[in-house]
VOVORO-407868 format. One line per 2 residues: number of its first residue (from 0); their letters; for each residue x, y, z of N, C-alpha, C. Coordinates in steps of 0.001 Angstrom, whole numbers, plus 500000, padded with zeros to 6 digits. Layout:
BEGIN
NUM = A = X/Y/Z/X/Y/Z/X/Y/Z; ...
This chain:
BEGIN
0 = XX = 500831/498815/500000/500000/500000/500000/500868/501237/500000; 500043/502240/499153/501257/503519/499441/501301/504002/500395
2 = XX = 502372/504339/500885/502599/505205/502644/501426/506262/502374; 501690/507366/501201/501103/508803/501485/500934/509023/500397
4 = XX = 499351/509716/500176/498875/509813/498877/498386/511305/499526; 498354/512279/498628/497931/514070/498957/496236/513623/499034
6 = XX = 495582/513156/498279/494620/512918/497372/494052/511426/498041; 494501/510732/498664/494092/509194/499220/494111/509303/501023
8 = XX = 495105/508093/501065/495107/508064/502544/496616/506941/502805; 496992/507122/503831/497956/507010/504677/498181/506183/505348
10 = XX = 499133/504786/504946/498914/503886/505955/500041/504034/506637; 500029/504520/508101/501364/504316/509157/501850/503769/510238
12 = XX = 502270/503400/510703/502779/502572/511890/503981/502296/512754; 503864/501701/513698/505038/501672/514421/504940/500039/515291
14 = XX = 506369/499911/515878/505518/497878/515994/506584/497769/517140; 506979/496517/517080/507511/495993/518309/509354/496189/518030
16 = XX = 510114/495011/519130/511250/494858/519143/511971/494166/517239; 513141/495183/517844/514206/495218/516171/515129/494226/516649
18 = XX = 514948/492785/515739/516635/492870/516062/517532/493395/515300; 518794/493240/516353/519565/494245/516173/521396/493703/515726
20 = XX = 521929/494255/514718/523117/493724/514614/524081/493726/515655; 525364/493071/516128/525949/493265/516715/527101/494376/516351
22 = XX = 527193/495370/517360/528265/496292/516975/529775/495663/517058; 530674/496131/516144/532125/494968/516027/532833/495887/517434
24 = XX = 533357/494928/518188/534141/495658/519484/535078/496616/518813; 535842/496635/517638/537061/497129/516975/536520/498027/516226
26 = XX = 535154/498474/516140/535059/499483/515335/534099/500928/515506; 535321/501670/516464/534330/502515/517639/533227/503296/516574
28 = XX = 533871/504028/515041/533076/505013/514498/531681/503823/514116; 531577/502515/513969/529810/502280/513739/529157/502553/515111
30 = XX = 528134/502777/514212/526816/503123/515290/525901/502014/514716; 525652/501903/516417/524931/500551/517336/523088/500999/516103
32 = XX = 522928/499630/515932/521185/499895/515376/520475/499722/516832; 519368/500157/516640/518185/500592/517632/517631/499163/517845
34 = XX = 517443/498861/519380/517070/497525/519972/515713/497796/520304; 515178/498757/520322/513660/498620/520842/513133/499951/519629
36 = XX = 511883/499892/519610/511281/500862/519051/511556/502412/519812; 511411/502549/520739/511587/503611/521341/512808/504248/521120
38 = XX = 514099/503260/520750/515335/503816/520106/515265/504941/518578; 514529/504537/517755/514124/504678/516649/513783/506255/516547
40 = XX = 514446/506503/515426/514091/508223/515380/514627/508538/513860; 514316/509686/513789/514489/510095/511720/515975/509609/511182
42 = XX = 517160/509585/512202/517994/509482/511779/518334/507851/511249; 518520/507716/512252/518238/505655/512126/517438/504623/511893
44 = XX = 516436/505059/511533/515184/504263/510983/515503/503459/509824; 515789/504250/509048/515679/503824/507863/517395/502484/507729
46 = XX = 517879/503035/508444/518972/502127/508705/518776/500699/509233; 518027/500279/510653/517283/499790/511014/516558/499097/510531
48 = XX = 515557/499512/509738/514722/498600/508659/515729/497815/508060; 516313/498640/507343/517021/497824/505822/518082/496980/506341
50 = XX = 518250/496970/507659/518757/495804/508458/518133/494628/508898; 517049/494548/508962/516001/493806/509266/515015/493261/507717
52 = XX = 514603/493673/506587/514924/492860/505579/515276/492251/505171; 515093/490792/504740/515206/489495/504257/515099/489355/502752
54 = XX = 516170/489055/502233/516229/489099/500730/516605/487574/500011; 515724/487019/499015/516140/485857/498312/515894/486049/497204
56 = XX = 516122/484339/496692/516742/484479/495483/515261/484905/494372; 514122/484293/495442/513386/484120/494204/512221/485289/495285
58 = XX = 511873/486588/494900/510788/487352/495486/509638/487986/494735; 508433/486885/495368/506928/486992/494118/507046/488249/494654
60 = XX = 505659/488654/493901/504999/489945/493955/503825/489818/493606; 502289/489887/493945/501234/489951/493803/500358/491055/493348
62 = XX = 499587/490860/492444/499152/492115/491486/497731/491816/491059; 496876/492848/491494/495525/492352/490996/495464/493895/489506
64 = XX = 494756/492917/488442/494370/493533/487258/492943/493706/487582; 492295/495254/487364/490647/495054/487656/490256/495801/486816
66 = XX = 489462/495129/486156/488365/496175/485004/487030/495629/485612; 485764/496827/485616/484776/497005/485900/483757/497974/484590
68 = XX = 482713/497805/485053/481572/498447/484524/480314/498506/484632; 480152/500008/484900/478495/500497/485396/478391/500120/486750
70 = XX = 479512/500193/487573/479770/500257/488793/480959/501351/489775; 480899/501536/490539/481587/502100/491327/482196/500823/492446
72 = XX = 483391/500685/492878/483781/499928/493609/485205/500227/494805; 484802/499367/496028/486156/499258/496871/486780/497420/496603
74 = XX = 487901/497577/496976/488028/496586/496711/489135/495860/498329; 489358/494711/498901/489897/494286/500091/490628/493433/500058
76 = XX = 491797/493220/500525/492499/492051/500306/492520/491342/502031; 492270/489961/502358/491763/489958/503890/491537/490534/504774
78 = XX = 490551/491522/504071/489413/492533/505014/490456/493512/505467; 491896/494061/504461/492232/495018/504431/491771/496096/503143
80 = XX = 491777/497374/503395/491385/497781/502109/492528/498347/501263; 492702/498482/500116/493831/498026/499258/493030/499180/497827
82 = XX = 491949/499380/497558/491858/500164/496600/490331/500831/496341; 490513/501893/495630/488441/502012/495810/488590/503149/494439
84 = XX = 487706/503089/493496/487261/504110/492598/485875/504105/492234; 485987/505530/492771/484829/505967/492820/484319/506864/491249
86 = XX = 485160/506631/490111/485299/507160/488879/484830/506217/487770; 483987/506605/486777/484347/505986/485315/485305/505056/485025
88 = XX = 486755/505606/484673/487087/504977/484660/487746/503898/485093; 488688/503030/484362/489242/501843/485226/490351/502295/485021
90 = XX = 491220/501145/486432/492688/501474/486838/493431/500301/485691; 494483/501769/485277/495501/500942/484066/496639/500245/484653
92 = XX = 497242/500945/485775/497939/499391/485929/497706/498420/486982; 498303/497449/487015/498449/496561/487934/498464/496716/489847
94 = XX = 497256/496501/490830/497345/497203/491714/498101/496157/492601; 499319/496678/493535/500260/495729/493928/499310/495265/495408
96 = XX = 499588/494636/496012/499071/493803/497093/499649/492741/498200; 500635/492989/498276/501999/492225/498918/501739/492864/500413
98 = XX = 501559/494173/500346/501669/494765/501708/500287/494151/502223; 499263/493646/501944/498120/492967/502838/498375/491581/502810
100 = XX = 499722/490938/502228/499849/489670/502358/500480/489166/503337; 500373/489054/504636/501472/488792/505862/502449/487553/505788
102 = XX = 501731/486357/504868/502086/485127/504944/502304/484184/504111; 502421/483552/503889/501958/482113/502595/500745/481938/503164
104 = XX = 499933/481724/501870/498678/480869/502469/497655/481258/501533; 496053/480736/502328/495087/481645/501325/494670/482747/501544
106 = XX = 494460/483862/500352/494268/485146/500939/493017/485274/500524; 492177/486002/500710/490677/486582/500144/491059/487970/500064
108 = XX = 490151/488191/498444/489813/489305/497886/488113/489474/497834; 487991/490862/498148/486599/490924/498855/486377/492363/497659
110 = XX = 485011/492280/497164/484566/493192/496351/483398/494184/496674; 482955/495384/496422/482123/495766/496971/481533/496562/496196
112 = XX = 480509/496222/495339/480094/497082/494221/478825/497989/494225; 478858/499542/494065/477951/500042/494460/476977/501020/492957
114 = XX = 476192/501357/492930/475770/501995/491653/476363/503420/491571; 476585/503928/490198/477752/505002/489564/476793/506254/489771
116 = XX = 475394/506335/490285/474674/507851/490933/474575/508663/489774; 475823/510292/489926/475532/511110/488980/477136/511476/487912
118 = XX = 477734/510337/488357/478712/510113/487516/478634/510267/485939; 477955/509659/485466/477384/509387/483798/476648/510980/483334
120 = XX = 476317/511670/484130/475356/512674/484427/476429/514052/484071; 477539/514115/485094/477955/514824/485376/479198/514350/484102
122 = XX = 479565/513505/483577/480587/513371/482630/479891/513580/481015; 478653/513529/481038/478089/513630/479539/477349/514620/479315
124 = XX = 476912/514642/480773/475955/516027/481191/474224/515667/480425; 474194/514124/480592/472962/513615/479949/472615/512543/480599
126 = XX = 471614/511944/480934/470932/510669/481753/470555/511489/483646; 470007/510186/484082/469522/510459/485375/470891/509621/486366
128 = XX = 469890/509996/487275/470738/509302/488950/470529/507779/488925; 471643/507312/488708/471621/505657/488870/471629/505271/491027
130 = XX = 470671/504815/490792/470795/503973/492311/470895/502899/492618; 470548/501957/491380/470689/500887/491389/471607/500018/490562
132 = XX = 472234/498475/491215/473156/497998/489898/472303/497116/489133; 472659/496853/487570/471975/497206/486537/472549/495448/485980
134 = XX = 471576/495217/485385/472207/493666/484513/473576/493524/484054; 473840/494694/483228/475256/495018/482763/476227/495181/483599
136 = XX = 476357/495572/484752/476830/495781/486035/477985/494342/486197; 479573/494709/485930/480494/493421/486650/481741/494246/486973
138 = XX = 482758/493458/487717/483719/492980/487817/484614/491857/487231; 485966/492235/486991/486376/491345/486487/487680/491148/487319
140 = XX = 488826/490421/488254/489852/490784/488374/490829/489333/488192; 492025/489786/487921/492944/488705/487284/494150/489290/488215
142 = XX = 494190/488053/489391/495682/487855/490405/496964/487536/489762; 497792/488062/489038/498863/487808/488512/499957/487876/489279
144 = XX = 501085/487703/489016/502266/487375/490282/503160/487762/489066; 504686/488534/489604/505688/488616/489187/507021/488596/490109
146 = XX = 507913/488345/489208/509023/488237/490580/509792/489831/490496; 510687/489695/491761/511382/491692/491595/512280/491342/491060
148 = XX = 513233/490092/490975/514576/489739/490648/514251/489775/489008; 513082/490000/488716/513189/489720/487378/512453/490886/486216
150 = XX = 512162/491175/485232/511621/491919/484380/509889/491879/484892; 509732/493271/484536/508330/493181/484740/507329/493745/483332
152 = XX = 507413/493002/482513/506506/493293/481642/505410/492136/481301; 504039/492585/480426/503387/491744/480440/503721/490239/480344
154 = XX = 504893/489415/479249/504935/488573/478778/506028/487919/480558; 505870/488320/481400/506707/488043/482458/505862/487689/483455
156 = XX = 504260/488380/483239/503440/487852/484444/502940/486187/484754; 502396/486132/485632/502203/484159/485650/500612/484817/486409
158 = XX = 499713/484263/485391/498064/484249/486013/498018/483287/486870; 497590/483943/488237/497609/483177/489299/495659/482507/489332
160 = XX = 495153/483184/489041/493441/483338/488867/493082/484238/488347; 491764/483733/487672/490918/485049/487338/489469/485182/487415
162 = XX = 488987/486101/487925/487832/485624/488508/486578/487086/488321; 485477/486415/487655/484399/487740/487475/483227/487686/488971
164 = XX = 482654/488967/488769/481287/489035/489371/480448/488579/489397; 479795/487835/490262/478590/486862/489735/477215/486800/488876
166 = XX = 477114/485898/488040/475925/485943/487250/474535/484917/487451; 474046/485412/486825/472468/484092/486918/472305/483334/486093
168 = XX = 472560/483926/484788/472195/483174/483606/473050/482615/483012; 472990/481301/482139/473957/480359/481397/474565/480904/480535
170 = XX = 475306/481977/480238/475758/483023/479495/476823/483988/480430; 476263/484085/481616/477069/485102/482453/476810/486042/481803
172 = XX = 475799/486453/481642/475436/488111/481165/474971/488714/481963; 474210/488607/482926/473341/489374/484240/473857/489495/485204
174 = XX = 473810/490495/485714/474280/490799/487234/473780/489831/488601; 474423/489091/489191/473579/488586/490417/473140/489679/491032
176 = XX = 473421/490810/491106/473064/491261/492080/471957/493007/491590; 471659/492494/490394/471065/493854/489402/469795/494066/490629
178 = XX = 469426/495422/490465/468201/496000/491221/469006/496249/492634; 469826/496247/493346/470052/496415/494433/471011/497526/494436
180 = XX = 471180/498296/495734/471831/499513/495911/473616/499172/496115; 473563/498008/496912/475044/497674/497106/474751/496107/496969
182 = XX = 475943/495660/496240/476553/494220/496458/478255/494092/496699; 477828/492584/497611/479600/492606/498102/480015/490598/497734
184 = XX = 480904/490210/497541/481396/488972/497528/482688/489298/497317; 482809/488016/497742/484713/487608/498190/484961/486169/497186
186 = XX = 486308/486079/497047/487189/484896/496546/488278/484611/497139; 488993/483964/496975/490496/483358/497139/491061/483123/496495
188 = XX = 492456/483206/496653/493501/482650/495747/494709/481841/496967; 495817/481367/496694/496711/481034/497067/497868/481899/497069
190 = XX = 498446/482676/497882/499764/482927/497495/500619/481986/498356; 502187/482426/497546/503390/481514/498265/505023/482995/498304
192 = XX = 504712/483086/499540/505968/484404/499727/507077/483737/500907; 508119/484041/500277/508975/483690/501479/509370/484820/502515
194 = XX = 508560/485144/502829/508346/486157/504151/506999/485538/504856; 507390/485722/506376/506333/485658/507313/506236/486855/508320
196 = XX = 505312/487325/508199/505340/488610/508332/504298/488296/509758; 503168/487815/510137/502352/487509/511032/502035/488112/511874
198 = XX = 503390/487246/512948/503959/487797/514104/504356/489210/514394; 504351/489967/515297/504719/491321/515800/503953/492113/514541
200 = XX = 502407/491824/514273/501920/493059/513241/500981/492708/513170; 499833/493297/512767/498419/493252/512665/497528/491738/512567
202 = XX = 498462/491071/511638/498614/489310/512126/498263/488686/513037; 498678/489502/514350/498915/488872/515428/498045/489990/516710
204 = XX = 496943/490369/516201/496396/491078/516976/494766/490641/517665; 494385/491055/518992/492840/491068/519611/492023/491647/518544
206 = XX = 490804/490922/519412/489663/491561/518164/488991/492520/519182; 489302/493704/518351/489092/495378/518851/487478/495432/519598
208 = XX = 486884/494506/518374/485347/494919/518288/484179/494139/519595; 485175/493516/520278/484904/493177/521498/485200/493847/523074
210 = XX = 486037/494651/522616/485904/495678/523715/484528/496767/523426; 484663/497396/524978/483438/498614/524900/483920/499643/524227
212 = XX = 483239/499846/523205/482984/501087/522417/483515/501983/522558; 482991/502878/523868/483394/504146/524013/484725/504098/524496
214 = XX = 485289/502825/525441/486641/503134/525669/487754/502907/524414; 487476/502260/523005/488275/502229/521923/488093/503217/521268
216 = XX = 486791/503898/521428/486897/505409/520278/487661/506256/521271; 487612/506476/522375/488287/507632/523275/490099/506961/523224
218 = XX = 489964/506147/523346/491665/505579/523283/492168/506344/521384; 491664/505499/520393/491666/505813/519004/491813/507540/519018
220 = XX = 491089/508787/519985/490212/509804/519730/492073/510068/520349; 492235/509881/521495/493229/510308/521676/495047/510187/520669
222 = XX = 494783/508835/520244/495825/508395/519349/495603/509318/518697; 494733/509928/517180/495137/510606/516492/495531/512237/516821
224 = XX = 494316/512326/517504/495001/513812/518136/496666/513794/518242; 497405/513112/519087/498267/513201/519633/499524/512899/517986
226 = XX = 498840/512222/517208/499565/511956/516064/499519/513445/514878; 498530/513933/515105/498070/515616/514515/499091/516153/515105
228 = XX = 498660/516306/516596/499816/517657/516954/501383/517367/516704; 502038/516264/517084/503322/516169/516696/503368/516248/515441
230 = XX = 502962/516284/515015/502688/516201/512682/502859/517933/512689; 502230/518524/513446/502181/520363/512958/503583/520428/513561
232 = XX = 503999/519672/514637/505264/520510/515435/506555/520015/514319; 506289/519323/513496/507303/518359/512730/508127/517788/513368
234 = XX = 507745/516944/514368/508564/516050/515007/508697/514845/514535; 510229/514740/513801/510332/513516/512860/510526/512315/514047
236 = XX = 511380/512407/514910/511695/511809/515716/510250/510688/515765; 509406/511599/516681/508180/510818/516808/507130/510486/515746
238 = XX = 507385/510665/514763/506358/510535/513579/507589/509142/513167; 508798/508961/513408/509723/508173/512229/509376/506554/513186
240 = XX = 509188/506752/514880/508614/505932/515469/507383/504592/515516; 505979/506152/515080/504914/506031/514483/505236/504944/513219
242 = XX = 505683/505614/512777/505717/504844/511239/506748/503231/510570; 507343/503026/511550/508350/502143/511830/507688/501040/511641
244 = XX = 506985/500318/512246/506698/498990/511871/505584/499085/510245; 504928/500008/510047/504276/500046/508770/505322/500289/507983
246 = XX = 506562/501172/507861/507456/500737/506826/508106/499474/506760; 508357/499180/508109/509224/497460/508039/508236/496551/506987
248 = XX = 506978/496537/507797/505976/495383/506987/505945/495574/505775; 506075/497083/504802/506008/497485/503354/507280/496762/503248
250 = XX = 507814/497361/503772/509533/496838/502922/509645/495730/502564; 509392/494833/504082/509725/493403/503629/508589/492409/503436
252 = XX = 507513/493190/502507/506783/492282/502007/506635/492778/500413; 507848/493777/499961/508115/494267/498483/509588/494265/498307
254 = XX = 510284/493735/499795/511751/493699/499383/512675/494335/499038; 512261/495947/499677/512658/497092/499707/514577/497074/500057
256 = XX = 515020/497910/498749/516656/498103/499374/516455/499508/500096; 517378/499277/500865/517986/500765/501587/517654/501919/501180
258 = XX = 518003/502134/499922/517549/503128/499023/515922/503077/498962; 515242/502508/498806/514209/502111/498301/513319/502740/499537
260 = XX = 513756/502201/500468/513593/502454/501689/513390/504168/502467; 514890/504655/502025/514946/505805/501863/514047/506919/501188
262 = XX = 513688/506517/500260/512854/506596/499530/511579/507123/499770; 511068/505690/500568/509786/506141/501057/509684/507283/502294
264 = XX = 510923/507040/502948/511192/508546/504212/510978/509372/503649; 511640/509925/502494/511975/510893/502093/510289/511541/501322
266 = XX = 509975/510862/501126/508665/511227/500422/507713/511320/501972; 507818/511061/502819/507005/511152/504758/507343/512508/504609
268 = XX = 509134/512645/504693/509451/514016/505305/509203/515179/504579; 508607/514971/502954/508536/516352/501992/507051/517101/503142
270 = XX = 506329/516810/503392/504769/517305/503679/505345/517516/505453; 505696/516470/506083/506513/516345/507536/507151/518127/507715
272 = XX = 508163/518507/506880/508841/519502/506763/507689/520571/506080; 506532/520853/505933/505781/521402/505164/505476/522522/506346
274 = XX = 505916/523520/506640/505656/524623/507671/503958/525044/507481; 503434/524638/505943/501698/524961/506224/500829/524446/506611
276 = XX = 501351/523141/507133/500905/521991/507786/499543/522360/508755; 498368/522333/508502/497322/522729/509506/496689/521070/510064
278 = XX = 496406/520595/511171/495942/519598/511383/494395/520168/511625; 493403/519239/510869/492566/519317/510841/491298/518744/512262
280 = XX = 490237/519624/512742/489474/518937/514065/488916/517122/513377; 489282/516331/514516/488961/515085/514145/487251/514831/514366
282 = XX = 486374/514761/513801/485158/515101/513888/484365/514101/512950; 483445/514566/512991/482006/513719/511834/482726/512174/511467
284 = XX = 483058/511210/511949/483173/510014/512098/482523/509201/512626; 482419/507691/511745/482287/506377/512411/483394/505595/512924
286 = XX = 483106/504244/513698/484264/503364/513802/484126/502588/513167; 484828/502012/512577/484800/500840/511586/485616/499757/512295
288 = XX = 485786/499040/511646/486432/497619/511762/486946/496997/510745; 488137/496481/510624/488966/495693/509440/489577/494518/509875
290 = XX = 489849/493823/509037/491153/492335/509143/490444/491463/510714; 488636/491766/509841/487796/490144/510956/487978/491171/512006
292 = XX = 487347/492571/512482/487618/493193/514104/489064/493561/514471; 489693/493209/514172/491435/493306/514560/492217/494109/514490
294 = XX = 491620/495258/513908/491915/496874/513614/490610/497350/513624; 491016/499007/513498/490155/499569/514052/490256/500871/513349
296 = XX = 489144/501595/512184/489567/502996/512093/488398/504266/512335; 489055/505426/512046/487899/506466/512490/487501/506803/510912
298 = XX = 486655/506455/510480/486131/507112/509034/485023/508117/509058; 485590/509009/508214/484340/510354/508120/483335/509845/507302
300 = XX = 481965/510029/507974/480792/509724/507958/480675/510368/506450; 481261/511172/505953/480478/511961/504606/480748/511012/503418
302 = XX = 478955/510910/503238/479309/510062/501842/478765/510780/500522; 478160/512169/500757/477625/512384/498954/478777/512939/498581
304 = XX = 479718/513609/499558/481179/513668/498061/481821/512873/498470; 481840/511949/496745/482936/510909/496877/484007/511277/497167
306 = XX = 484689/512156/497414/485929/513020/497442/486526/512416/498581; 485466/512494/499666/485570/512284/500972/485572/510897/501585
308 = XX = 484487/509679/500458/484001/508461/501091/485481/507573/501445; 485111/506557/502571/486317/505816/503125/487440/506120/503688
310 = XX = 487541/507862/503845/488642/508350/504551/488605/508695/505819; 490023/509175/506169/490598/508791/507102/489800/509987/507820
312 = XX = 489820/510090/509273/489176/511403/510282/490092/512815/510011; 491447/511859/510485/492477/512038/510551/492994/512864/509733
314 = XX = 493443/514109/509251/494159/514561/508015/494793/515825/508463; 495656/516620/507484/495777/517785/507735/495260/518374/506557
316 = XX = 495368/519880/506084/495722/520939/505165/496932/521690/505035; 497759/521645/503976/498621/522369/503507/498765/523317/502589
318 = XX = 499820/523944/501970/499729/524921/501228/501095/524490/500084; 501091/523962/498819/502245/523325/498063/501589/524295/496699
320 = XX = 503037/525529/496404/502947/526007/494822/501410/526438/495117; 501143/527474/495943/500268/528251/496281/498959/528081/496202
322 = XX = 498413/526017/496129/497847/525502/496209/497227/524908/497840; 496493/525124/497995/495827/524385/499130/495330/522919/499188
324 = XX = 495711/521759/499504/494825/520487/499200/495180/519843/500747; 494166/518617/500869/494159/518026/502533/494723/516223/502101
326 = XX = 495342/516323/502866/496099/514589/502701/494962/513928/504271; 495116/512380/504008/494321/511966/505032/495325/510831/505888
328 = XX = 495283/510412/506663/496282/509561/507107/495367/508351/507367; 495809/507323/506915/495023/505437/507078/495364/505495/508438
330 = XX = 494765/505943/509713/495522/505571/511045/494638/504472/511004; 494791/502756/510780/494335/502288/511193/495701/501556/512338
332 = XX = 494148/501149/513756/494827/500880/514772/494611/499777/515192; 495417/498506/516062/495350/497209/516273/495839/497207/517886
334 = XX = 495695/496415/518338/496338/496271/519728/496777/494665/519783; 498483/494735/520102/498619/493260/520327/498145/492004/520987
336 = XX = 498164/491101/520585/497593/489562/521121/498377/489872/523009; 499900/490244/523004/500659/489754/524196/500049/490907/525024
338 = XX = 499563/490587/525839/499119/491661/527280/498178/491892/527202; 497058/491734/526401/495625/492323/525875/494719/492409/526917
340 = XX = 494418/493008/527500/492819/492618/528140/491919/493616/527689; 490431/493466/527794/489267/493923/527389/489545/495783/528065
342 = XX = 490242/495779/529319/490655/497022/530056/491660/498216/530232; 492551/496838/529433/493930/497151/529460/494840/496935/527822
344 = XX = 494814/498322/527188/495324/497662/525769/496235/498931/525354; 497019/498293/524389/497515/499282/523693/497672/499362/522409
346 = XX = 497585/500712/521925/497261/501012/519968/498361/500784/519533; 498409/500169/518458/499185/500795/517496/499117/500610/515934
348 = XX = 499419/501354/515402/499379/501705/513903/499610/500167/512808; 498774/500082/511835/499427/498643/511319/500233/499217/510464
């Protein structure tokens, strides 16, 4: 998933114990890597990670191809969310999906198809308000796999599955689900990654949605606040913390080099360093639930602009080339399996 989209949303995090290389007794100028998270700060992070990355010979990569029509759709990879267009058209390339894959095993892709409203309306400037999905109404998506060690062009992909929207008729021409306002179904596929990612990350977390309510939105209510204000003060230190185990899990489930790595900091710290940085009041939200209860996010309730649907509470406003636009941050939050009780928990970022 992308760290930071101006225009999307933000997935960030921070996680457990690093191991850590051993410093050589004979070589006073290295510096020691960070043994606990709390070590972790803008300078050494990125060092850290790319120490903790696992590299072989052979590293898949998972890629869903999706064409649609006369629908609007989100789309989930084990009840993480991974993509949503709310537009005409369809996405041209390949949407990657490694970062919702923690493991080998089977994964589910979950679909959620809703009717296109005043889309058609507002692009032709002719027809009415669609509310409903329509016979013509599908999905189509094709799980392809590529490796990083190797070329990535079409004649390089390996079709892992491919799989449409459901139909009624012996033809597959009709919508199962025509006349209705929303439809949702899921599939599976198999992947095989040599990373196990599980353990110490969202993998390995309580189910949120069994605690009381008000004490996970006031816990959550406080997390982002507290993630806003250090965001205006530009405290990399504590934002490079925050974000630490959600870059580890990106990295080493895309096999990120150092650079690569760097990379993605460096693109945190352009907006991080952004002095117009306004954090926005966290307000007009629901709680949701993801990955089966096991996370937890604050989503703004506004759904007639799509602009807004599925995002984060969470965001700021800035000022880039004398432009104004609001970025949103994915705070979604999990609390670990080790220490958990219904009373006693603690957040953190996947």
């Amino acid at each position: 998933m992308k760290i930071i989209d101006k225009l999307v949303f933000l997935t960030v995090g921070f996680g457990t114990l690093l191991a850590c290389a051993q410093q050589p007794k004979d070589a006073k100028a290295t510096t020691a890597l960070p043994t606990a998270v709390e070590e972790i700060n803008s300078e050494n992070m990125v060092a850290a990670i790319s120490a903790k990355v696992k590299h072989f010979d052979e590293e898949p990569l998972y890629y869903l191809r999706i064409g649609r029509e006369n629908c609007i759709i989100e789309v989930l990879v084990n009840d993480m969310p991974v993509y949503k267009s709310y537009e005409l058209s369809n996405l041209a390339s390949p949407l990657r999906i490694n970062g919702s894959i923690l493991k080998s095993g089977t994964q589910t892709v979950t679909v959620r198809m809703y009717p296109v409203g005043d889309l058609i309306k507002e692009a032709y400037e002719y027809g009415e308000t669609i509310t409903q999905l329509g016979d013509a109404s599908n999905v189509s998506i094709r799980v392809i796999q590529l490796d990083k060690q190797g070329a990535m062009g079409l004649n390089d992909e390996l079709e892992v599955l491919e799989h449409k929207s459901p139909t009624t008729d012996a033809n597959g021409e009709v919508f199962a689900g025509t006349g209705l306002p929303f439809y949702e179904y899921t599939f599976e596929f198999y992947a095989k990654v040599p990373y196990d990612l599980s353990e110490n990350s969202w993998g390995d977390a309580a189910d949120l949605s069994t605690v009381d309510q008000d004490i996970l939105e006031q816990k959550m209510l406080d997390y982002y606040k507290s993630f806003l204000k250090e965001y205006k003060k530009g405290n990399k230190d504590f934002i490079a913390r925050k974000y630490y185990q959600s870059f580890y899990v990106q990295a080493q489930a895309y096999y990120k080099s150092k650079e690569e790595i760097q990379e993605m900091w460096d693109e945190e710290l352009e907006l991080l360093n952004n002095p117009t940085v306004k954090p926005q009041p966290v307000k007009d939200y629901e709680l949701v639930f993801y990955a089966h209860g096991e996370i937890a996010f604050l989503r703004l309730k506004t759904k007639d602009d799509l602009f807004y649907r599925n995002e984060c509470a969470g965001k700021v406003k800035a000022i880039e080339y004398g432009e104004e636009y609001e970025t949103f941050f994915g705070l979604y939050l999990y609390a670990p399996k080790k220490g958990f009780s219904k009373k006693e928990f603690t957040l953190i970022m996947s």
